[in-house]
C-alpha positions as CSV (number, residue, x, y, z in Angstrom):
1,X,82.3,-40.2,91.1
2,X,78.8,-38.7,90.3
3,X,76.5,-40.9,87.9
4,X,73.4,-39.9,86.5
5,X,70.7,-41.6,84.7
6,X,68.6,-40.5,82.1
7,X,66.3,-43.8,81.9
8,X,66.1,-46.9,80.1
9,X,70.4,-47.8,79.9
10,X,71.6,-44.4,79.4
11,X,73.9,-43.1,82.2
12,X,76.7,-40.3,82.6
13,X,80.0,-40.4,84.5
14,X,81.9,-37.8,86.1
15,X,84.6,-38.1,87.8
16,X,84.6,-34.5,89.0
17,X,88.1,-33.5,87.3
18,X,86.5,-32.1,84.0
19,X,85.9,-35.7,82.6
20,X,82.7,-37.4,81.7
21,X,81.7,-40.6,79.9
22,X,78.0,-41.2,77.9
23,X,76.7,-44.5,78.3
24,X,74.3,-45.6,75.6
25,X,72.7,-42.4,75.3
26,X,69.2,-42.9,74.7
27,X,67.3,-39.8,75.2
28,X,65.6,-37.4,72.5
29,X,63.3,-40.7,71.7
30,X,63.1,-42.2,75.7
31,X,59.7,-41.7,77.0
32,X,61.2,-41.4,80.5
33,X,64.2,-39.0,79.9
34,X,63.7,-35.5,80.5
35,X,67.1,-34.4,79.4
36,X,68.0,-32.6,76.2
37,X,71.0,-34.6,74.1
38,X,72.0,-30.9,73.8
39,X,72.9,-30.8,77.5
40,X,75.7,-32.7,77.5
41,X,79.0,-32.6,76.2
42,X,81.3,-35.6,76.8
43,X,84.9,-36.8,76.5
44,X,83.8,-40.2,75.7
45,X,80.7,-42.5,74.6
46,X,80.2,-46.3,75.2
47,X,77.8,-48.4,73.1
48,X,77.0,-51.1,74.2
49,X,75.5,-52.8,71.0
50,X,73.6,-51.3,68.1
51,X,69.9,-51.3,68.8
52,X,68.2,-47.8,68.5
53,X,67.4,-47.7,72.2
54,X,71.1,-47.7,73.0
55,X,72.8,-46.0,70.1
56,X,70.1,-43.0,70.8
57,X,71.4,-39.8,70.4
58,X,75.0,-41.3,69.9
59,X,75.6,-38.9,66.2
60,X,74.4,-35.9,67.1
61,X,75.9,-35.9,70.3
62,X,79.6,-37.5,68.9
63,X,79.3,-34.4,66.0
64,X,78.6,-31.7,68.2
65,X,80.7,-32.5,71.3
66,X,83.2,-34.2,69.0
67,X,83.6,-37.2,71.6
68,X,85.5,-40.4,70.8
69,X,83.0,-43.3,70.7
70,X,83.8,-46.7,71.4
71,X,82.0,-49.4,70.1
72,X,82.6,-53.3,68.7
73,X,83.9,-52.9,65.2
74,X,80.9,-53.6,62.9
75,X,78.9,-50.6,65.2
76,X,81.9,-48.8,64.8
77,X,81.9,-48.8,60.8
78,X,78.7,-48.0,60.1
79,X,79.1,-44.9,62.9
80,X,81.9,-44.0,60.5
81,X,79.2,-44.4,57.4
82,X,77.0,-42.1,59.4
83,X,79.4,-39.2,59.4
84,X,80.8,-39.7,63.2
85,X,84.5,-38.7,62.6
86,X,86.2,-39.9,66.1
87,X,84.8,-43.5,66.4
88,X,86.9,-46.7,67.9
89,X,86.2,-50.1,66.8
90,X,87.4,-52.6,69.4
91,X,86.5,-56.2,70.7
92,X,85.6,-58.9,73.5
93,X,89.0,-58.7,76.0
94,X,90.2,-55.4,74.4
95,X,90.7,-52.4,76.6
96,X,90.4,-48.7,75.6
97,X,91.6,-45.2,76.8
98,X,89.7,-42.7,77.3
99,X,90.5,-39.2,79.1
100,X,90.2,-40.4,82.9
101,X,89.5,-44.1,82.8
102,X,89.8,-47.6,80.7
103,X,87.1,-49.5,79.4
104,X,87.1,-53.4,78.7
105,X,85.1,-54.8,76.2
106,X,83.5,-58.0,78.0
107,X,80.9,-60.6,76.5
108,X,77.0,-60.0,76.8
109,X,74.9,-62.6,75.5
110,X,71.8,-60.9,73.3
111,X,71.5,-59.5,70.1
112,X,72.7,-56.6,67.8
113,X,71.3,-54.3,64.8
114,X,70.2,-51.0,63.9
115,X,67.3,-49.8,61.9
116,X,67.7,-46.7,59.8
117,X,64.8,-44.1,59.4
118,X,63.5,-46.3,56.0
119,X,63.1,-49.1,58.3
120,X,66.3,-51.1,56.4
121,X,67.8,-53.1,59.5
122,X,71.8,-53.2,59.5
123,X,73.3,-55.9,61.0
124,X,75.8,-54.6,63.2
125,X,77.9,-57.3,65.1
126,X,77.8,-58.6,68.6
127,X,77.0,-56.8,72.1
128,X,78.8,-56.2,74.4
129,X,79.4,-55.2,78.4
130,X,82.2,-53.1,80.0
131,X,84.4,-52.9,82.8
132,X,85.2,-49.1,83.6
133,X,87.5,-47.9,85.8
134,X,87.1,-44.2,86.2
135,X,86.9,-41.8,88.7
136,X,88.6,-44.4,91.1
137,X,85.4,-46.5,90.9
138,X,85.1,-50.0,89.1
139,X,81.9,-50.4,87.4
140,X,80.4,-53.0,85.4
141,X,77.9,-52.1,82.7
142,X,76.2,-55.3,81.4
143,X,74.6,-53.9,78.3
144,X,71.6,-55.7,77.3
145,X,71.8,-59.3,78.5
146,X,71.2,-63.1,79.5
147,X,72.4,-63.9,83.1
148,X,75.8,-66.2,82.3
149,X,78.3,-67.9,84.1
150,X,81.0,-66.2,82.8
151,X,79.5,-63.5,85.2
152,X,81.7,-64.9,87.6
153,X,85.3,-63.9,86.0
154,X,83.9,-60.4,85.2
155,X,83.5,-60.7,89.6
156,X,86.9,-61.1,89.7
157,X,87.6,-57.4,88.5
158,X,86.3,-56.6,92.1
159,X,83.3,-54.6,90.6
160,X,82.6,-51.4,92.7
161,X,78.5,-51.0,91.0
162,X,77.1,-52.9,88.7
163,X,74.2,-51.6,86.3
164,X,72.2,-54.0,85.8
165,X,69.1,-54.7,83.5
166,X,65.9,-56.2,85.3
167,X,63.4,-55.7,82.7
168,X,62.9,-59.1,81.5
169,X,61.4,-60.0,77.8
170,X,64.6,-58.8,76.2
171,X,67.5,-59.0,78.9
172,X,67.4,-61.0,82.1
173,X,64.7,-60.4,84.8
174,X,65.0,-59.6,88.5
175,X,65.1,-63.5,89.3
176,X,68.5,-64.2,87.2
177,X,69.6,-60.5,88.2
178,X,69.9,-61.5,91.5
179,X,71.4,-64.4,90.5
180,X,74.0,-62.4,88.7
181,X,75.2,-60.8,91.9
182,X,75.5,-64.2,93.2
183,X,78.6,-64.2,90.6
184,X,79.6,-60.7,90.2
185,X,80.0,-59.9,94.1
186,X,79.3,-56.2,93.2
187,X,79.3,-53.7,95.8
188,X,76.4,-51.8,94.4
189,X,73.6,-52.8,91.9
190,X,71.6,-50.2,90.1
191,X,68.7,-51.5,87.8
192,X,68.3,-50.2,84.4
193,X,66.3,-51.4,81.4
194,X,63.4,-51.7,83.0
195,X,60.3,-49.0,83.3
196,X,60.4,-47.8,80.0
197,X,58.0,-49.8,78.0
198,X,55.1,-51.6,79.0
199,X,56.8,-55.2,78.6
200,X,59.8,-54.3,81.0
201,X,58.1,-52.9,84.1
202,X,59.5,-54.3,87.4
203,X,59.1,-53.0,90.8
204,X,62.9,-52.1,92.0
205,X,62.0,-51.4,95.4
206,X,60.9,-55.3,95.5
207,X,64.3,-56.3,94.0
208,X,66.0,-53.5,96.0
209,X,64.3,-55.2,99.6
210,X,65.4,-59.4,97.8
211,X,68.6,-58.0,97.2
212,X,69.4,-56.4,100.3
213,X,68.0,-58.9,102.5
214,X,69.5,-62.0,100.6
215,X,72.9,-60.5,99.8
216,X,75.5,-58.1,101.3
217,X,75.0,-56.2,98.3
218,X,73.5,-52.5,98.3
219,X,70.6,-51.6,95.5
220,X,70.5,-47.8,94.8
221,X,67.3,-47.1,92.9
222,X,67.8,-44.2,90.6
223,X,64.6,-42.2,89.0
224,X,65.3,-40.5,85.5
225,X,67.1,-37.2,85.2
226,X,68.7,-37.8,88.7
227,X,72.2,-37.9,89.8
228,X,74.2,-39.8,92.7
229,X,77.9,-39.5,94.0
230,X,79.8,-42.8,95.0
């Protein structure tokens, strides 16, 4: 499976059959993303919850490409209101095909809404994380969160690479990431939601050396507009 980052929490999937999955697709607006929303065309899109720095680019990109998007139900109706035709409202537990993989809806504890161009703020349910299984990889995608201990069940889905937020002010930091792998037992961590904004810078190579040195657990540090295979 190849994954590529475009910054903040936006990543892309491929499992090199012809499928690909959009992650909170954060670009046009991310400071750090060099990547045109044009540019990519996917089967699927997972939202995570509905701040603007997640949902991003998530209309155009649904319109053009006419991608199913999966979201918790509230973020899933008021996509519909915005004119995205192929949207999926699901919940904490649920699972959802997509073309190549599943995706579970898993808890994430932080907070949810979107603000429209008039600055009006829509409230727009809960947050949420995912366990995907595609391209023959298990990866969990924690979304914008607090370190929990209900990190340890989402552990038991033997988690392949985690992505991770270490930014701090507005998710968990690098001290209760690290604690996170203590419960998820991932193979791989890569951090995300950090470097974007002045209050989230972290040093990842620090957490990378903790991490390495601490745990059994590899840290692959991915720079915007870059791609790895697993």
């Amino acid at each position: 499976m190849k994954l590529t980052y475009f910054g903040h929490s936006a990543f892309l999937f491929d499992d090199g059959q012809q499928h690909t999955v959009l992650l909170d697709p954060f670009m046009s607006s991310n400071p750090t993303c060099g990547t045109s929303p044009s540019d990519v065309n996917p089967d699927a899109i997972l939202l995570t919850h509905a701040h603007n720095d997640h949902v991003g680019d998530t209309v155009s990109i649904a319109t053009r490409s006419e991608a199913k998007v999966f979201a918790t139900v509230e973020l899933a109706n008021f996509l519909s209101s915005q004119g995205v035709e192929n949207v999926v409202g699901a919940n904490h537990g649920g699972t959802v095909t997509f073309p190549g993989g599943t995706a579970k809806f898993v808890p994430a504890w932080h907070s949810s809404s979107y603000t429209t161009e008039d600055g009006t703020v829509v409230a727009s349910g809960v947050p949420a994380g995912f366990v995907i299984r595609f391209g023959g990889k298990t990866i969990y995608a924690a979304g914008d969160t607090a370190l929990f201990m209900d990190m340890q069940l989402i552990g038991d889905e033997e988690i392949d690479i985690a992505l991770l937020p270490i930014g701090d002010h507005f998710t968990m930091g690098p001290e209760d990431a690290r604690k996170a792998i203590d419960y998820l037992r991932p193979g791989t961590v890569v951090p995300c939601h950090c470097n974007t904004f002045p209050a989230i810078e972290q040093d990842r190579d620090a957490f990378r050396n903790r991490v390495e040195g601490e745990t059994a657990t590899r840290v692959v540090v991915m720079d915007p507009d870059t791609s790895r295979d697993f």
